[in-house]
C-alpha positions, 0 to 999 in steps of 0.5 A: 499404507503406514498410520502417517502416509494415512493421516497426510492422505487424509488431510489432503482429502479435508483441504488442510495443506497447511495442517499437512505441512506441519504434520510432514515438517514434525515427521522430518524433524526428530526435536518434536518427538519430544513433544506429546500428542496434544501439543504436536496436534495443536501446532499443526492446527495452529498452522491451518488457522494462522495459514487461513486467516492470513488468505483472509486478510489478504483477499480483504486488502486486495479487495479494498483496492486501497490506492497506496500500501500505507501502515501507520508505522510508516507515516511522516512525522518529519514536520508538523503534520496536524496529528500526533503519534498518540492520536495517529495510534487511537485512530489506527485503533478503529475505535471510530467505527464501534459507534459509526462515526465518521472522519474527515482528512482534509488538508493541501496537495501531498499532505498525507490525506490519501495516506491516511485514509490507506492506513485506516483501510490497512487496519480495517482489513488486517482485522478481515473487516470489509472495506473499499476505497474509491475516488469520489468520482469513481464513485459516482461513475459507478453509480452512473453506470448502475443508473443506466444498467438497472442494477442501482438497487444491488449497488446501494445494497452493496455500499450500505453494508461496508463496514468501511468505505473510504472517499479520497478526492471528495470535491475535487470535480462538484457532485452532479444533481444526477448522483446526489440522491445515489449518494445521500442514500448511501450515507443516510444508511451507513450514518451511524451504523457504519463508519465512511471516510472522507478524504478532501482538500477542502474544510467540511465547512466548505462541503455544501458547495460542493455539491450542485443540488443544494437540497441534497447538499444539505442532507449529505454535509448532515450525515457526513459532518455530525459527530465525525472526527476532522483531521487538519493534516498540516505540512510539507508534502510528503511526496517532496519530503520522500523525493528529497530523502531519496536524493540524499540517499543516493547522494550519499552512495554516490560520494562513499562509491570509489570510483572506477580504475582506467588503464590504458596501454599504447604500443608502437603499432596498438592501444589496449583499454582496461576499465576496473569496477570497484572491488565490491561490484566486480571483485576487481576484475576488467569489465571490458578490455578493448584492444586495436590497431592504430591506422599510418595517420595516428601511428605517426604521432606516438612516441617510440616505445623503444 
């Protein structure tokens, strides 16, 4: 066996398929000869680590189980949205999470509040921190489930130790008495130490009631609104805004599109049809030609071809 089949075995061996790749791409290309050993090494190791981070980062994303795929590079700014491009970017930063401070997205109907909440979900596992998202009533039907299955204990250890957890919907259905000892739980233990994110149509100012136990609303609405960042997101809805952009897009190929080319041909005895695509879709050929015979009764009515 040669000294480079060796090392590519070996590499197999230690699970480095994309050091291998690397080694087998500069063995194919003759411009790397030109390279010493040490940066030939450093590239096929560069390639591992990029490789791996990469799968880390994408196993944080599915884990999050975030609602939307939202980057902040993609968040309209098209009318007044209530947040800048500066402070899109310092909350992008994750700068919140170093002191466990929490933020709060409120705002009407499409507004961009779950978008937000993504964007911030986005960051967090692009930099393979643990986050997850739910709807606060999936929540709560977890915890439900945890309550009747006797694995509560697990499932509040779990939550605790997110570096992120995202609750979009908060107060769209109240908070039952049953999950607001669960929740107030949660959120004593993450206050301060770990940052949540509260997504709600409602102003904080509006939280107590939604909440049926008024001892634990208090409690909750504490850990939640003290030191947290709001964020009164304004504006038309981007799923409108999106809908129309998406109309006029097509609106507008529509009007540049030739249109398609008819050529019919009567005989005596019968008729052909030919339908021409505009030449970008069809290179100007005939999609579909039909030909037939007319019957004594239509026959009649043509003009002579003679």
């Amino acid at each position: 066996m040669s000294a480079h089949a060796n090392v590519i075995e070996q590499l197999r061996s230690l699970r480095l398929p994309d050091a291998k790749a690397e080694y087998m791409t500069q063995l194919a290309d003759a411009s790397y000869d030109s390279l010493g050993f040490s940066e030939r090494l450093d590239l096929v190791l560069t390639a591992e680590l990029a490789a791996r981070r990469t799968r880390r980062v994408q196993r944080r994303l599915k884990e999050a189980n975030l609602r939307v795929s939202a980057h902040k590079e993609e968040f309209y700014f098209d009318s007044d949205r209530g947040i800048t491009r500066p402070e899109l970017a310092e909350l992008a930063s994750l700068s919140f999470m170093a002191s466990g401070r929490s933020v709060i997205i409120s705002g009407a109907t499409g507004c961009g509040k779950t978008y937000l909440a993504c964007i911030l979900g986005t960051e967090a596992a692009t930099r393979e921190l643990t986050v997850r998202y739910h709807r606060t009533s999936e929540l709560i039907e977890r915890l439900a489930i945890a309550r009747a299955e006797g694995t509560m204990r697990s499932v509040l250890s779990f939550y605790r130790k997110l570096d992120l957890l995202l609750l979009d919907d908060f107060g769209l259905s109240a908070v039952p008495v049953s999950a607001s000892r669960e929740l107030l739980e949660i959120l004593d233990e993450r206050s301060e130490t770990a940052s949540t994110v509260i997504a709600s149509q409602f102003p904080p100012e509006s939280f107590p009631r939604l909440i049926e136990d008024p001892t634990a609303a208090d409690a909750i609405c504490d850990r939640i609104t003290a030191g947290a960042i709001v964020v009164s997101l304004t504006g038309e809805s981007m799923r409108r805004l999106k809908s129309r952009a998406q109309v006029a897009d097509v609106g507008a190929r529509w009007q540049l599109e030739p249109t398609p080319r008819v050529e019919v041909r009567t005989g005596r005895h019968s008729f052909g049809v030919r339908i021409f695509l505009p030449p970008r879709l069809s290179r100007n050929r005939p999609i579909r030609q039909r030909r037939g015979s007319l019957g004594p009764t239509r026959r009649a009515g043509l003009p002579s071809a003679g």
